[in-house]
N, C-alpha and C positions, 0 to 999 in steps of 0.2 A: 256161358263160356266155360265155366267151371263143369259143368255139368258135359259140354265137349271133349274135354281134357280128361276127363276119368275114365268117358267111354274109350278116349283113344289107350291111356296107361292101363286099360284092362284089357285090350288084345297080345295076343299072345305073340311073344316076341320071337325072332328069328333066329333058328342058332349061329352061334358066332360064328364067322368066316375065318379062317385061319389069313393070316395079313399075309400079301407077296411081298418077297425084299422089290428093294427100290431098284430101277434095269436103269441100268447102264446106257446112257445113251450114245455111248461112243463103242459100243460090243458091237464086235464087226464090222472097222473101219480099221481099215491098214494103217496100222502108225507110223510106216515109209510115209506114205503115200497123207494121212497127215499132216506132218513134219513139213512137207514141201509144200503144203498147201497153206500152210500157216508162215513158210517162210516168204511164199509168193503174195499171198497176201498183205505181209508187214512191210515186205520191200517196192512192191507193184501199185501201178495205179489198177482200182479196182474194175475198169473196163477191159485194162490189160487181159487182168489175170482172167476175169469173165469170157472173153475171147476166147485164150488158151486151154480152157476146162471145156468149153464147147466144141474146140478144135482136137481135146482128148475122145473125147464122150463122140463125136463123130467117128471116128476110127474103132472106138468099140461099138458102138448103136448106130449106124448111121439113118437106120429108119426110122427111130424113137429122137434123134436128136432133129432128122425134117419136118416132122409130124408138128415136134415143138415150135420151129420155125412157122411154118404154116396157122398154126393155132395162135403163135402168138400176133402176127400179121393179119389175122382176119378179125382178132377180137376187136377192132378200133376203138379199145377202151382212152376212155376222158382221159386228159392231164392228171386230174386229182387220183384217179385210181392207180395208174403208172407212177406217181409219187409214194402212192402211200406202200404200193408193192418195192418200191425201190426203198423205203425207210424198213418195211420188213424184212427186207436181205440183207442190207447191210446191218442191222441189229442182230440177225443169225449169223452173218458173217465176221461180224466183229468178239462172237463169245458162240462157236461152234458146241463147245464143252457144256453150255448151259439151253441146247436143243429143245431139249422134252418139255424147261421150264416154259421157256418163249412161245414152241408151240402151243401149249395149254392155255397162254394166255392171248395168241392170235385170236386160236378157239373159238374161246368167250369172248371174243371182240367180234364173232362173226365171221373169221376169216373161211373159205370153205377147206374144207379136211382134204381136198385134191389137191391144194396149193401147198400140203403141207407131209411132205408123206414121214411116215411114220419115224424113221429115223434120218439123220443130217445124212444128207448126201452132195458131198460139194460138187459135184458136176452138175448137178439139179439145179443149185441154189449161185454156179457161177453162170449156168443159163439165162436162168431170173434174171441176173445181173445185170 
């Protein structure tokens, strides 16, 4: 083992990467548009509001928001998986601000990177809903 460790601490190491600051996981989210989803949130029952975000997201997408409908209707996923995606959402919905962290640890729980896209998007995640 010793004799492992010396071979690896004598290859040649990499030069260092210069570090990237930490992104913003709310850059590029209207803080109107925020604001009222955070109010709707704290005020609304959360099927409510999930409706209402879907009923926006139609008016802007309305082919992206049937496709969703369609996909989600044919997946005939179990109870347990429609739970566990329902405790996923409302954990993102409940602390929108800490996005990036939750995702990374879907992640690593296996969640697939399609269910999770890269930055919070609340029309995405009052879909889910």
């Amino acid at each position: 083992m010793a004799d492992a460790m010396q071979g690896i601490m004598a290859l040649p190491q990499a030069p260092e990467q210069a570090s990237t600051p930490p992104v913003d996981p709310m850059a590029g989210v209207d803080p109107a548009a925020l604001a009222a989803f955070e109010e709707a949130r704290a005020t609304a029952d959360p099927v409510q509001v999930g409706t209402e975000l879907l009923k926006e997201g139609e008016k802007a997408d309305p082919a992206t928001v049937s496709e969703l409908r369609r996909t989600l209707k044919s997946a005939n996923l179990p109870p347990q998986i429609l739970d566990a995606i329902g405790q996923m959402v409302d954990a993102i919905m409940a602390e929108p601000e800490k996005y990036q962290e939750l995702r990374a640890g879907f992640l690593a729980e296996g969640v697939p990177e399609d269910l999770l896209p890269a930055q919070f998007d609340p029309e995405f995640f009052g879909a889910l809903n």
